[in-house]
C-alpha positions in Angstrom: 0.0 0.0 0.0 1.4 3.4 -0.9 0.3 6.5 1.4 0.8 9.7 0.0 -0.2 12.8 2.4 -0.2 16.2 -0.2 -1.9 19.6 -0.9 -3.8 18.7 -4.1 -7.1 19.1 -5.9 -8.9 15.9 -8.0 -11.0 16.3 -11.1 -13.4 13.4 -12.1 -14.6 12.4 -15.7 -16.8 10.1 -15.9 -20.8 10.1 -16.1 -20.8 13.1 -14.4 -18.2 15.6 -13.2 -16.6 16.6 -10.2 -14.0 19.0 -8.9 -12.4 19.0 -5.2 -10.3 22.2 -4.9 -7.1 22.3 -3.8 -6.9 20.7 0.3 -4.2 18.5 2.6 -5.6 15.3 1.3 -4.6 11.4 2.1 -3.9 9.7 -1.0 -4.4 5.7 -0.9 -2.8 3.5 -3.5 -3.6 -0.4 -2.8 -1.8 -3.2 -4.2 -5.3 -4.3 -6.0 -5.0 -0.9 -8.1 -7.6 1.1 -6.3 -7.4 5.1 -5.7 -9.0 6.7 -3.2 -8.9 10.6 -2.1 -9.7 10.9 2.1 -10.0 13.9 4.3 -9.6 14.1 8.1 -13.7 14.3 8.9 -15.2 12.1 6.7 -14.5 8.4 9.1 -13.6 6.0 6.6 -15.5 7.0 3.5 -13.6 8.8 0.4 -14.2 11.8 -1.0 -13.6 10.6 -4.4 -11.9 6.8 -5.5 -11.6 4.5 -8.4 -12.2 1.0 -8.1 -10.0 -1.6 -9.9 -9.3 -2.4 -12.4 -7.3 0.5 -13.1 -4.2 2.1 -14.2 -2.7 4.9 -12.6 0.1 7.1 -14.5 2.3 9.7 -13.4 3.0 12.7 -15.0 6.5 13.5 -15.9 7.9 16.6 -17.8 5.2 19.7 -17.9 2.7 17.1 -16.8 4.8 16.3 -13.7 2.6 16.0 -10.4 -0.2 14.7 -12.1 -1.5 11.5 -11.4 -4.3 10.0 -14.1 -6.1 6.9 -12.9 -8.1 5.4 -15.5 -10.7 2.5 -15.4 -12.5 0.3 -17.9 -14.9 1.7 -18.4 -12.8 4.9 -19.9 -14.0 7.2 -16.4 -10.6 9.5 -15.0 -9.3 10.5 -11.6 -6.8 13.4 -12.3 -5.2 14.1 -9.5 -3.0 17.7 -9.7 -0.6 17.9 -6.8 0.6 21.4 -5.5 3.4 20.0 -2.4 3.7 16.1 -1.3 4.0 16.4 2.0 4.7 12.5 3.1 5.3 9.3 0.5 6.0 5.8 1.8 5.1 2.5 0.4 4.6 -0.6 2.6 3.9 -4.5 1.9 0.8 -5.2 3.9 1.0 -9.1 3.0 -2.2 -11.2 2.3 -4.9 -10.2 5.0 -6.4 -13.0 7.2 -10.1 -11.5 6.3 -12.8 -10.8 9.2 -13.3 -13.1 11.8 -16.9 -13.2 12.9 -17.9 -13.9 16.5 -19.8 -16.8 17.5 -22.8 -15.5 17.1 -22.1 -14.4 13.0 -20.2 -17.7 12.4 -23.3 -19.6 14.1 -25.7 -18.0 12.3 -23.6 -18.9 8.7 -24.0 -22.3 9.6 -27.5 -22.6 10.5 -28.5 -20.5 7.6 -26.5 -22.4 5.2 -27.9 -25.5 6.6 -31.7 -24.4 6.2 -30.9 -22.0 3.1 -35.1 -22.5 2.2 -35.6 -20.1 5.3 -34.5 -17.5 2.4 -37.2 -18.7 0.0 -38.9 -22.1 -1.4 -36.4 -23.4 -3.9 -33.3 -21.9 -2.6 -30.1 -24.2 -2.9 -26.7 -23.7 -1.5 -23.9 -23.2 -3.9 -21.3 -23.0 -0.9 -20.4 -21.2 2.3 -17.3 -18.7 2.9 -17.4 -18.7 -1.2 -13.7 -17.1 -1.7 -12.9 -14.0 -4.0 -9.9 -11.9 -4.4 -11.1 -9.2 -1.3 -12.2 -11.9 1.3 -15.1 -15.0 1.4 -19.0 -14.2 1.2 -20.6 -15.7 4.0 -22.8 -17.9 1.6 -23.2 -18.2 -2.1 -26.6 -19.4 -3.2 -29.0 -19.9 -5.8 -32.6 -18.8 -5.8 -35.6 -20.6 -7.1 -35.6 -19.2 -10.7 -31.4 -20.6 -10.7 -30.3 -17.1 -10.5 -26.9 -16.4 -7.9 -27.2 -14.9 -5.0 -24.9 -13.8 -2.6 -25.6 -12.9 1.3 -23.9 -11.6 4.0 -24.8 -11.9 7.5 -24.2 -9.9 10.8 -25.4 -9.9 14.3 -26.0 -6.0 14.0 -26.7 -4.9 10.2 -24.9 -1.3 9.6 -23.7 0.6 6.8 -20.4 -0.6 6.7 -22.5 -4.4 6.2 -24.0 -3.1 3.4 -20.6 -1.2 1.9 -18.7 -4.7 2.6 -21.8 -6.7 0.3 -21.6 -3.7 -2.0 -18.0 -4.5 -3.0 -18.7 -8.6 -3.2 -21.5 -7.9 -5.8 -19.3 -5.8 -7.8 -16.9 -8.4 -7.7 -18.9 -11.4 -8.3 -21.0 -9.6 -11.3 -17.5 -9.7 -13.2 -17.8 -13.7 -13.3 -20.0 -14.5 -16.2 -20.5 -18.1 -15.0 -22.0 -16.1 -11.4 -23.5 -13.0 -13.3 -26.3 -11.7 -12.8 -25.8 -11.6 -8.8 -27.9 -10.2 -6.7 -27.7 -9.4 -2.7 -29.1 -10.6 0.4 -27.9 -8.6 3.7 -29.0 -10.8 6.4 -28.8 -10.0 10.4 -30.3 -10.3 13.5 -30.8 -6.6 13.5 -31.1 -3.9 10.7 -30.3 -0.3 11.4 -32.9 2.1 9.5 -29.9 3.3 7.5 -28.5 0.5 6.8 -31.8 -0.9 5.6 -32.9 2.3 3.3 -29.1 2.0 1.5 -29.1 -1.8 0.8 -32.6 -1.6 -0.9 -31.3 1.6 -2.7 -28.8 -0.8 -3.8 -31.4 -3.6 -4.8 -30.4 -5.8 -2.1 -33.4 -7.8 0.5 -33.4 -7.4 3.7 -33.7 -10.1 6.1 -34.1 -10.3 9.6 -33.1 -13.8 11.2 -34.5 -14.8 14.7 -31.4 -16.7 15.5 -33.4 -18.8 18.3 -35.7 -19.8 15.8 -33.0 -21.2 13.2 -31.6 -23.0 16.1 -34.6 -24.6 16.7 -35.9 -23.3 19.7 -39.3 -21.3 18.8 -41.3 -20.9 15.7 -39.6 -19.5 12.8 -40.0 -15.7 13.2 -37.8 -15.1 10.4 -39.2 -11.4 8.1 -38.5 -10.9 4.3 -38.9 -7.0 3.8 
């Protein structure tokens, strides 16, 4: 990961247009070949980024401290810098990916196990389904055949939906997955959380972790 601290302004081109003026920005270059643009109030959301796959060049010459990240799909990041204040580059190594509490992990395995809570004709393709930025919790199929992919918490937040966001993206590049759709699954949905994932075109579900176990009627709620 390369972190470049520097007094810059960024320029998008892409659908639309977008200018940030010139500000002390932090400048994140992953090893995966995303870009993204962060300020010091804004948590852990960017003000501007480019997902891979991407190319970044550096300006040299009259050009020089101009970055130009370009994607695919043709969009640009053009990224003028006016004083690098701080440029280090360190090998962060393969990551270990999240490891759910027993309560998340539990709930993987019952679901998986009684995957036609999600719907009549649901089948399970596999759990902790791999891909290049971490396993989705389960990989399934609906009753129509068509791929679905769902994550699960205890506690459903934006960040849930954000992490399923970036699977989708991912798994929608696979034309033996493609079309894939979302299922964000928890024991409890914040309002937020619930109004960006069906923004998104992802379900909602609500699972009563006593009643998967067994314990009382199935209370789980489709919404």
């Amino acid at each position: 990961m390369r972190l470049v601290i520097a007094r810059c302004s960024v320029d998008y081109a892409g659908r639309l247009t977008a200018h940030l003026p010139s500000a002390p920005r932090l400048i994140l270059v992953k090893a995966d070949g995303s870009v993204s643009i962060h300020a010091d109030d804004r948590a852990y959301k960017p003000l501007n980024w480019m997902s891979p796959p991407c190319t970044l060049k550096e300006g040299s010459g009259d050009d020089a401290g101009v970055w130009t990240v370009v994607n695919k799909a043709g969009e640009k990041l053009i990224i003028t810098m006016e004083e690098v204040l701080h440029d280090s580059s360190h090998e962060l190594g393969t990551d270990p990916g999240l490891i759910k509490d027993g309560v998340e992990a539990h709930l993987q395995e019952l679901l998986a196990d009684r995957i036609e809570t999600l719907g009549e004709g649901y089948t399970l393709i596999r759990r902790e389904y791999m891909t290049a930025i971490g396993p989705v919790d389960i990989l399934c199929r609906d009753a129509s055949g068509a791929t679905v992919a769902v994550e699960i918490k205890r506690r459903g937040e934006i960040d849930g939906v954000e992490q399923l966001t970036r699977y989708l993206e991912l798994l929608n590049r696979d034309p033996h997955l493609a079309p894939v759709r979302g299922v964000f699954a928890a024991q409890e949905i914040k309002p937020q959380a619930k109004v960006l994932a069906t923004d998104r075109g992802m379900d909602c579900v609500v699972l009563d972790y006593n009643a998967l176990r067994g314990i009382e009627d199935d209370k789980l709620r489709l919404f």
